[in-house]
Each structure stands twice: as structure tokens, then as C-alpha cells.
N, C-alpha and C positions, 0 to 999 in steps of 0.2 A: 483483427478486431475481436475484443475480447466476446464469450457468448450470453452478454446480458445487455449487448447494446443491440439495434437494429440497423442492418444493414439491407439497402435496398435490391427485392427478389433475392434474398438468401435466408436459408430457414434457421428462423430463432428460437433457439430451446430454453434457453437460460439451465443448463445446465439439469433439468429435470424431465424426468415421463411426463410427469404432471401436466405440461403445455404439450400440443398440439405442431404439428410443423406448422410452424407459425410462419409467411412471409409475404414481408408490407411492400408496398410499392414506395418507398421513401425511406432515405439515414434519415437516422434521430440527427436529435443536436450537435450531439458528440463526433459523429462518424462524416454528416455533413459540409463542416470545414476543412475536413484532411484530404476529402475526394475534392473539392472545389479548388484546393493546395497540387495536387496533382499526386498526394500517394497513391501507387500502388494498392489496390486490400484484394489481397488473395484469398481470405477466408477470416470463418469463424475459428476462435481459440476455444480451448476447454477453461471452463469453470467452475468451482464446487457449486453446487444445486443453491441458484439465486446467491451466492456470494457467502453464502453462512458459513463457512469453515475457511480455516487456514492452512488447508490442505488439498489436493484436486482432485477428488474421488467420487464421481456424484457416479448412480448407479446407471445412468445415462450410455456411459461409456468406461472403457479399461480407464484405469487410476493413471494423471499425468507423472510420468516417472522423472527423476532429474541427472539430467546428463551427465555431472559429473560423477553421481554413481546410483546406477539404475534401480537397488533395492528403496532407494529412498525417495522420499517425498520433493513435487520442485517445489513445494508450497501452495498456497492458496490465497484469494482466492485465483488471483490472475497466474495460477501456475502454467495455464496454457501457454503463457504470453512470456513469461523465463523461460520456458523449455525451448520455445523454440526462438527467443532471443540466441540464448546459452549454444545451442546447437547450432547453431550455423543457418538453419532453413529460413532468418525474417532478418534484416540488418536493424528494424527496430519495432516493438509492438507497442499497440494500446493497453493501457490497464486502466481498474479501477481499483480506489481502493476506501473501504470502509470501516476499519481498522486496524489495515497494515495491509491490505491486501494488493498495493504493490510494493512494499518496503520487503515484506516478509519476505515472496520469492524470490525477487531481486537480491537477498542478503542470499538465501539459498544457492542462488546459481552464477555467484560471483558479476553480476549488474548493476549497474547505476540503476536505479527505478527512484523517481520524482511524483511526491505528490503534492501538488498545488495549494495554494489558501483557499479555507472555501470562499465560493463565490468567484473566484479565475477564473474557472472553466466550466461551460454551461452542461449541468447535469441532461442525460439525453433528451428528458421529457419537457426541458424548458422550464421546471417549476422553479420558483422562488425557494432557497435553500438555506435559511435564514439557521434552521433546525436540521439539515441535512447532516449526516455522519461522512457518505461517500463523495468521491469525488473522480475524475478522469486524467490519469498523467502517463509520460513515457516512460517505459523501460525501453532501456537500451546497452550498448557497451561502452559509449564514453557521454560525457558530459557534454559534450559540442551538439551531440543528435538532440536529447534530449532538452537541450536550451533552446535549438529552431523547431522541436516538434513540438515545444511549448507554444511559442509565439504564434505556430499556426492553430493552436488547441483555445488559446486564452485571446483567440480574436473576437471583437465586440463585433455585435450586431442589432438592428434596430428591435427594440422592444426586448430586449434583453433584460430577463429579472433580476437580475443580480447584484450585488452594492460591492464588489470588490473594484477601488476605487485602478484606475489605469497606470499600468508600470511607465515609471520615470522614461525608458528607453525600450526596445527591443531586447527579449532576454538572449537573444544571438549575439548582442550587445555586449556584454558580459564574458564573452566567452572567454579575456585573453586576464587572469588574475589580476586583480585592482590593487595588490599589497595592500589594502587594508588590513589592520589588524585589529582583532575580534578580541571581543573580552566572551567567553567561554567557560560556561557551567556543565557540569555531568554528575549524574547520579546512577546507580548502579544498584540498588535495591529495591525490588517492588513485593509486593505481599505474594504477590502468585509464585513464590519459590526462589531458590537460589540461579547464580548463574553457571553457566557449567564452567570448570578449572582452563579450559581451552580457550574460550572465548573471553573470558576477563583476560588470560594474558594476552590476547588479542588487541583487546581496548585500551589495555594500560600501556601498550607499545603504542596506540595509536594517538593518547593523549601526550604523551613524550615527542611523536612526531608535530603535534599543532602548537607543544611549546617548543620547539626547536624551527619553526616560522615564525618566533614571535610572537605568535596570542598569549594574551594572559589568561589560563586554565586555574579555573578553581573546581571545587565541592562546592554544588549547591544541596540545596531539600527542595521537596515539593510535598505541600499537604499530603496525612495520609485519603488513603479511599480504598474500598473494597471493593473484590469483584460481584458483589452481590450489590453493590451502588450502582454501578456499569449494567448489569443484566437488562432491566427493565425497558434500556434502550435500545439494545439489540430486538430484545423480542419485539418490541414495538413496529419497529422495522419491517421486521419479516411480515408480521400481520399486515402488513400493509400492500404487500407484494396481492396481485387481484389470482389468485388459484381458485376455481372452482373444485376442484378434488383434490381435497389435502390428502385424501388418503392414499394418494399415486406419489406423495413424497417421501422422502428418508426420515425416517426417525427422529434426528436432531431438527431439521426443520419443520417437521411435525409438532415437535414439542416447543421450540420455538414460537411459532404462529399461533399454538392455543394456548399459551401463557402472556401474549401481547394482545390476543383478542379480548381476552380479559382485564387488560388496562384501562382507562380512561383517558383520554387525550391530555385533558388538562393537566392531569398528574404526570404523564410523561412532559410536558413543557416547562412545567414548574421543576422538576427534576434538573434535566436539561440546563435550563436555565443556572439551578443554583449550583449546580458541580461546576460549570463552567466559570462563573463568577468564581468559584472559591481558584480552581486554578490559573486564573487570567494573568492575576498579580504576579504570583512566581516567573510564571515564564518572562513576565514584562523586565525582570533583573539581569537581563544577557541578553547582549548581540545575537548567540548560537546556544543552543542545551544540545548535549552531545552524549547520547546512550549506546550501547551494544543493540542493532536493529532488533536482533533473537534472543533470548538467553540462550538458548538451545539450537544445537544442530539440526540438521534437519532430520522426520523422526523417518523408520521405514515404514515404508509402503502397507498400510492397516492398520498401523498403531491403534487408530481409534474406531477402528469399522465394527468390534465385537462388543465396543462397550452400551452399556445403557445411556438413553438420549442425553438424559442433564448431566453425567459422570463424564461422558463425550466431548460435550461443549466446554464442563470447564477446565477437563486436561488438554483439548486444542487453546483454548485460551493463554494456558502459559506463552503460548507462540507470539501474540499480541499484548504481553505483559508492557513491551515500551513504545508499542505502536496507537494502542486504542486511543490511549490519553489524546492523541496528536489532532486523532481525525475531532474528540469532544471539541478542544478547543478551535481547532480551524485555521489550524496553522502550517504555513510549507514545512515540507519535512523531503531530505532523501533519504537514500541508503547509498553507503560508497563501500565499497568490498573494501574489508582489511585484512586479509588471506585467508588460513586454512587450520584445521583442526587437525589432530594429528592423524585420525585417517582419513583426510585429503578432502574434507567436506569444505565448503566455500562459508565465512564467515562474512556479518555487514555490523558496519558501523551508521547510526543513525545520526542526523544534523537537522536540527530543529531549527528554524529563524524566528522573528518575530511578527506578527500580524501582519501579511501580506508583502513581508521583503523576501520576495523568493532571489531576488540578484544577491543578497547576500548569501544564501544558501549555495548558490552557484556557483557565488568568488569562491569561496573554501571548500567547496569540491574539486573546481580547476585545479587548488592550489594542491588539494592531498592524492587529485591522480599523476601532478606532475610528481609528487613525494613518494608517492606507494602503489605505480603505477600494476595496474591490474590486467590490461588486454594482453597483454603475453600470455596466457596464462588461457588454456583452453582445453575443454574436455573433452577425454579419449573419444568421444561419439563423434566430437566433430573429426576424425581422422579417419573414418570406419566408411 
């Protein structure tokens, strides 16, 4: 279980000094159903400090490294929860993610990592998530895990805040490919930079394989936006997190938390509100929007530990260039490995559905692990 959820009699840091060994006598929301299910939770994972990076370096603890190659990064923020997917020691973890933060290290360490529509799955504290950013899904190494560790993640329960209306069937339902065939958009330019030379031919083998099943693959667009549109709703977040001693935090989340203290509520809703309106409509023109999960490899280990807070935040940002947009609108999203970079970094391809069809998400990952199957394929750690 990732380290921003509560599990019960184990101590929760959320990734920072700043909290206290914190430990409750009761799982949250999230943690709850899985013990009630009968998982296994052998521990806390590692998490960037409160989930704000996309990278696992909180000063908490040593930086999560990633298995398939130890200088670099497994991502953030659920990098605890890849690494030790990746490595052999969990056959599947919890994550959360709030802008990519399980898409991201999932692409990173060669994982299926699924993140829900919001309103699936009950954020841990119970609230109503009408305006929520994060959400709670599997990573795992195939699609079959992550379809039953949904089903037990996205089970209702009385007085349940949530308005995500109830899946047609059991997403374990799903498991065996429906041959449906997808009408399929992708875009490949976002303002936060180019993509690297590896990873587009990555993608572009990858869209060749979904028309070679049959989907019909086009170019779509999507509104422009800045990442200085996006800001406002990060920081807002963080502020919200209850830290009595900001000054026992990292830098980025320090600066984070005093730039959202100084928001106004309303003006973050109204924000909220109109970006998402503006991009609702695009997506609504496709069965699946289909991006590169990263643009970028994964970086090494400190990339961004030397930089000043806001210069910080928005070179990790490039890492959530095709993931943030996802969590704005509230939409299922995976990550399905599409191999490797030429020096042997794990690359992901991203599958966007439409407002709450996460079984279609699922068909078309069945269908690209039986195409461009991925579990073969294991990092030297786990041989060691």
C-alpha cells in the first residue's frame, strides 16, 4: 500500500519529516476493501513527499531506484509501488495517481498501471470528489490482476459519496478481448516540449499495431493550454494537505503549499470548472485517445534535487505532459508497456476511454498484451 494511504497500526508518513509516525487504529477507504477481499498488505510503499512529484525522492528516505536500471528514476509518485511490482518482491501494488502518478511509473518499469474514472473508486477519506485530481488503481504485470483488483477497489458501499454511475458487469468480466473495434485518436505534441526520438518510434509502431487489429487510428487535436493554466490546481491541492510545519518540507512542496495558500477557493473551482469544460468535448470524438504515457525516459536519479523549487516542479512536469490532462478531466486512463529505448529503459503507451468506460480501456489492453506482449521481459534485479 502506497505511503499516503492509512493502513491499520502501521506508521504513516506520507512520504515526509514533516508528519509525525502517524498510526490509526483503522484502513482508510481505499486500503479497507482490499483487506476485507482477503489481500495480503505487507507494508508501506515509498512516495514522493505528499504525492507532488513525479519522481520518488522524498528526503524521508534513499531515492526509489528502478529495477531495470538502478541510476534512474522508477517514477513518481507511486514509484514505491513499480519498483517493487517490477522487481519481483509484490505480484501486485496499490497506487494513486494525480497526475500520472500511476501511469508514469508503470510506463517507467515496463507495468500495466490503471487509473480509474473519477468517482470508481472511493478516495481514502471518503470525501465527495466532484473536483478531485487523484484517484486509487492497480499496478500490476498483466491486465487480468488489475481488472479483479479493480473490481475489489471500485466496490460500492453504503453512503458512498461518489456519482460514478455502476459498471455494466464485473471488470474481471472483460478479461477475455471483446473484438470490438475502436475508432482511435492520438496526439503527440504538448507545449511542455518535444518527445524524445525513441519513444515516438515507440508509438508509431505502436499505432501500426492497433491498426493492424482493425481499429480505425486517426490524428486528432485537443485545445491548446498551458502549463501555467494547470499550476494553480496543483498548488491548491497541496495546500490542502493539513502540515503543521511547512518548514520540515522539501522545497517544491514548500513552495507549492504557499502559492495555493494564497488562492481562493472559488477561483480554483471556477478554473477547474472551465478547463475541463473546454476539454470534455474533444475527448468525447473517440472511443480511445492514445498518447506516449512519458515523453521522456525515465530521468536519473537527482535530476531535479539541485534545482530551485518552481524551476523543479516545472522540469518534473514535462514527465505528466500526457498524463495530467487525464486526471483534469476524470477519465480511465492506462499505461501498457511498448518496449524499450535503446539503452534498455522501459517505455509506456497511454489509452484514454471515455467518461467512465473503463471495460473498454481493458478490451484494448487485453488485445495489445496478447499483440506486444510484455511479461517476458524482466529486470536484471529480479535475477540477483
Amino acid at each position: 500500500i502506497k505511503d499516503l494511504n492509512i493502513v491499520r497500526w502501521t506508521i504513516t508518513r506520507y512520504g515526509s519529516q514533516a508528519v509525525a509516525h502517524l498510526a490509526l487504529p483503522f484502513d482508510d477507504y481505499t486500503v479497507a476493501p482490499l483487506r476485507r477481499a482477503g489481500f495480503v498488505i505487507l507494508g508501506k510503499l515509498a512516495t514522493s513527499e505528499f504525492g507532488t512529484m513525479p519522481v520518488t525522492e522524498p528526503a524521508l528516505h534513499p531515492p526509489t531506484r528502478n529495477p531495470w536500471s538502478l541510476e534512474h528514476s522508477a517514477g513518481g509518485s507511486s514509484g514505491g509501488s513499480a519498483a517493487a511490482v517490477a522487481s519481483g518482491m509484490l505480484p501486485v501494488a496499490q497506487g494513486s495517481d494525480g497526475a500520472g502518478s500511476i501511469r508514469i511509473p508503470a510506463a517507467f518499469c515496463n507495468l500495466y498501471g490503471f487509473k480509474p474514472a473519477r468517482g470508481r473508486v472511493a478516495n481514502q477519506f471518503g470525501l465527495s470528489d466532484r473536483r478531485l485530481l487523484y484517484t486509487s488503481g492497480p499496478i500490476t504485470h498483466s491486465v487480468d490482476d488489475a481488472a479483479a483488483m479493480l473490481d475489489v477497489m471500485a466496490g460500492l458501499f453504503n453512503g458512498k459519496p461518489h456519482w460514478a454511475p455502476p459498471p455494466k458487469r464485473l471488470f474481471s468480466e472483460t478479461r477475455q478481448p471483446s473484438g470490438q473495434r475502436f475508432t482511435i485518436k492520438f496526439f503527440t505534441s504538448t507545449p511542455l516540449g518535444p518527445i524524445d526520438p525513441d519513444i515516438l518510434k515507440g508509438f508509431l509502431r505502436s499505432l501500426s499495431t492497433l491498426s493492424e487489429l482493425g481499429h480505425h487510428v486517426e490524428e486528432g487535436c485537443l485545445p491548446d493550454a498551458s502549463f501555467e493554466e494547470f499550476l494553480p490546481l496543483w498548488q491548491s491541492q497541496v495546500a490542502q494537505v493539513p502540515i503543521f510545519y511547512w518548514g520540515g518540507t522539501q522545497p517544491v512542496t514548500r513552495w507549492l503549499g504557499a502559492a495555493g495558500r494564497m488562492l481562493r477557493a472559488q477561483k480554483i473551482a471556477t478554473l477547474f470548472d472551465s478547463l475541463k469544460a473546454r476539454f470534455e468535448p474533444a475527448f468525447a470524438t473517440a472511443d480511445i485517445w492514445v498518447t506516449p504515457t512519458v515523453a521522456l525516459p525515465a530521468p536519473r536519479i537527482g535530476t531535479f534535487c539541485n534545482l530551485p523549487a518552481a524551476e523543479a516542479f516545472a522540469e518534473a512536469a514535462k514527465l505528466g505532459a500526457f498524463t495530467a490532462l487525464i486526471n483534469l478531466v476524470g477519465l480511465p486512463a492506462a499505461n501498457v508497456p511498448m518496449g524499450f529505448t535503446r539503452e534498455g529503459l522501459p517505455m509506456g503507451l497511454q489509452l484514454v476511454g471515455r467518461a467512465f468506460a473503463e471495460e473498454d480501456v481493458l478490451s484494448l489492453s487485453l488485445q495489445l498484451e496478447q499483440a506486444m506482449p510484455w511479461r517476458h521481459h524482466t529486470p536484471a534485479v529480479q535475477n540477483h
